[in-house]
C-alpha positions in Angstrom: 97.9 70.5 74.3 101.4 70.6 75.7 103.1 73.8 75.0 100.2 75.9 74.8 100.0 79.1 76.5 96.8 80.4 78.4 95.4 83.3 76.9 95.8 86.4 79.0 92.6 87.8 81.3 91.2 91.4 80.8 89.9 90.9 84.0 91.4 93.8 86.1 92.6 93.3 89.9 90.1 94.8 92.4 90.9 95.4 96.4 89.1 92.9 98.6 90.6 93.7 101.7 92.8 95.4 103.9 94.9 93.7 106.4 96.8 95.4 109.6 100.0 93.5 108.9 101.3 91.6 106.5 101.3 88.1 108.4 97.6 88.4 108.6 97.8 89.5 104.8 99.4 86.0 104.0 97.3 84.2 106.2 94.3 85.6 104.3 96.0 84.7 101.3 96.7 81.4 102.2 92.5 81.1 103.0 91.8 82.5 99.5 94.0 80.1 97.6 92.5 77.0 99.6 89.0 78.0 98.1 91.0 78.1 94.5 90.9 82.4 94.6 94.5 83.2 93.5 95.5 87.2 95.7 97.7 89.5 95.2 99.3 91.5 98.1 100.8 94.9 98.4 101.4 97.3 101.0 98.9 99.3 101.5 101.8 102.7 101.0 104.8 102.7 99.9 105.8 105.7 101.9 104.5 103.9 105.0 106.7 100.8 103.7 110.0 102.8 104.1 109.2 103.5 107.4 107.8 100.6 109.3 108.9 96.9 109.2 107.2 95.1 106.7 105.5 92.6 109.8 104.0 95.9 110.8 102.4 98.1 107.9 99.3 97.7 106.6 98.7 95.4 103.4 95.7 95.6 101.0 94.8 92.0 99.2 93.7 92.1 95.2 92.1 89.2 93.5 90.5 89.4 90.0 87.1 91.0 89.6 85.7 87.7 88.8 86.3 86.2 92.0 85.6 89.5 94.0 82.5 88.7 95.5 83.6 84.9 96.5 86.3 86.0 97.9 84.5 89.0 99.9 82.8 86.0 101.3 85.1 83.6 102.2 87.3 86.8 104.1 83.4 88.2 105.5 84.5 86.0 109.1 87.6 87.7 109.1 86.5 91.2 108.4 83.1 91.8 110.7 85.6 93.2 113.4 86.5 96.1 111.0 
């Protein structure tokens, strides 16, 4: 029906990951979205933020609690290291 806005989700952001930088942030991002898991990503502190270049702080990556675990295991390849 044209017009018709989605209803809002209850379904609360929850932390998936934590990336060392924020290319590698977007990058996992970019992999997320492919498998249809929309992220959110923030730096990981803001205080750290003010500090060091954006490139080079740490970034954590939030997706909805619904597609936590999917998205858990599409990242799992990217994350053993850790």
């Amino acid at each position: 029906m044209p017009g018709r806005k989605e209803k809002p989700t209850r379904d609360p952001l929850v932390l998936v990951a934590t990336a060392p930088n924020e290319p590698v942030a977007s990058m996992w991002a970019g992999i997320l979205e492919n498998e249809g898991i929309r992220s959110v990503i923030r730096a990981q502190e803001l205080t750290a933020a003010m500090y060091i270049p954006s490139g080079f702080a740490p970034c954590r990556v939030f997706v909805l609690s619904s597609q936590a675990d999917k998205a858990k295991e599409v990242l799992k390849p990217f994350l053993e290291d850790e």
